[in-house]
C-alpha positions in Angstrom: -64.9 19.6 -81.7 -63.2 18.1 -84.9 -61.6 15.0 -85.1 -59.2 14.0 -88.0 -59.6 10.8 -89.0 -58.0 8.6 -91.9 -59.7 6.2 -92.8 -58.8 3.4 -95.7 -56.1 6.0 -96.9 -53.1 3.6 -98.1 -50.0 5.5 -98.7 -47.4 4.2 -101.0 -43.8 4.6 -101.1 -41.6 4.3 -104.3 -37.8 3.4 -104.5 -35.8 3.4 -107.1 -32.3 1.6 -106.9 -30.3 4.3 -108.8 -27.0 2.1 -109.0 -28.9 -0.7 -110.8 -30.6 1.9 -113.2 -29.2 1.5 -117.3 -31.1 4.5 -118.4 -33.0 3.0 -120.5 -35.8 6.0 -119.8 -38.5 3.2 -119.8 -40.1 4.8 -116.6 -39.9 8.5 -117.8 -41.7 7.6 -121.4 -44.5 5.6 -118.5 -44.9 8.2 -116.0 -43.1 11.1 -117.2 -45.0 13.1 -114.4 -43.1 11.2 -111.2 -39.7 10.6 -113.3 -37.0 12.1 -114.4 -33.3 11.1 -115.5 -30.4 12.8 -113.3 -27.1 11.8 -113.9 -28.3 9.3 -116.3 -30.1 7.8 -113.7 -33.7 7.7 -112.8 -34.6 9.9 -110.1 -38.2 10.2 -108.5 -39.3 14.3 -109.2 -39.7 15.9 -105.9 -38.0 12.7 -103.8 -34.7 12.4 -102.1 -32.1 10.3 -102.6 -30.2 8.7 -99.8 -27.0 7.8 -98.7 -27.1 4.1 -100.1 -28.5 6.3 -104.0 -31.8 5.4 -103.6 -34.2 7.7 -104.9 -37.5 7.5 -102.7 -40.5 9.3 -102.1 -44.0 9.3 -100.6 -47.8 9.1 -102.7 -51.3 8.8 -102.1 -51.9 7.8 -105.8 -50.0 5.3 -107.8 -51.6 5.9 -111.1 -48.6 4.8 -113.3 -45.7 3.9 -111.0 -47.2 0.0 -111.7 -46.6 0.1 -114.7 -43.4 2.2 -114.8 -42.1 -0.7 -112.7 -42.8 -3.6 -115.0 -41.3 -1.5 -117.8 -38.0 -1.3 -115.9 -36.0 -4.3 -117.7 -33.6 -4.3 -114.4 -36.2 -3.8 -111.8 -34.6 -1.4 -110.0 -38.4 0.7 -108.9 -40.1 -0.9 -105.8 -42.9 0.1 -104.8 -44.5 0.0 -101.1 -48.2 0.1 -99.9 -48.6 0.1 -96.2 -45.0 -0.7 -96.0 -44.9 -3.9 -97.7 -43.3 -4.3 -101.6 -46.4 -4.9 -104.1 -43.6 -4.6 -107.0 
């Protein structure tokens, strides 16, 4: 028999506030893997955007959405662990 456990696996969600975004292209020149700008907005690659024009998507990893965020001079990227905002 095989169980399937997960253990001490955080999963982190990013946001990004599209309607505060400038387009500055702070968090593309960061993390240019996870971003991308969409109607001069920044849009998460791979994520969805919701009724309310938040981009927002699902990680394991983090790697440089930390410091994507502080980059953003209008903080519009949150981002989640466990379901709690860390930034």
């Amino acid at each position: 028999m095989k169980l399937d456990i997960m253990v001490g696996i955080m999963k982190y969600k990013v946001e990004i506030e599209r309607d505060l975004c400038i387009a500055c292209g702070n968090c593309v020149n960061e993390c240019e893997e996870m971003f991308v700008m969409i109607d001069d907005k920044s849009t998460l690659i791979g994520g969805e955007i919701d009724e309310d024009n938040f981009s927002i998507k699902e990680y394991d990893d983090i790697s440089c959405w930390i410091a994507a965020s502080e980059m953003c001079p209008v903080e519009c990227i949150i981002v989640f662990k466990d379901g709690l905002a860390i930034r």
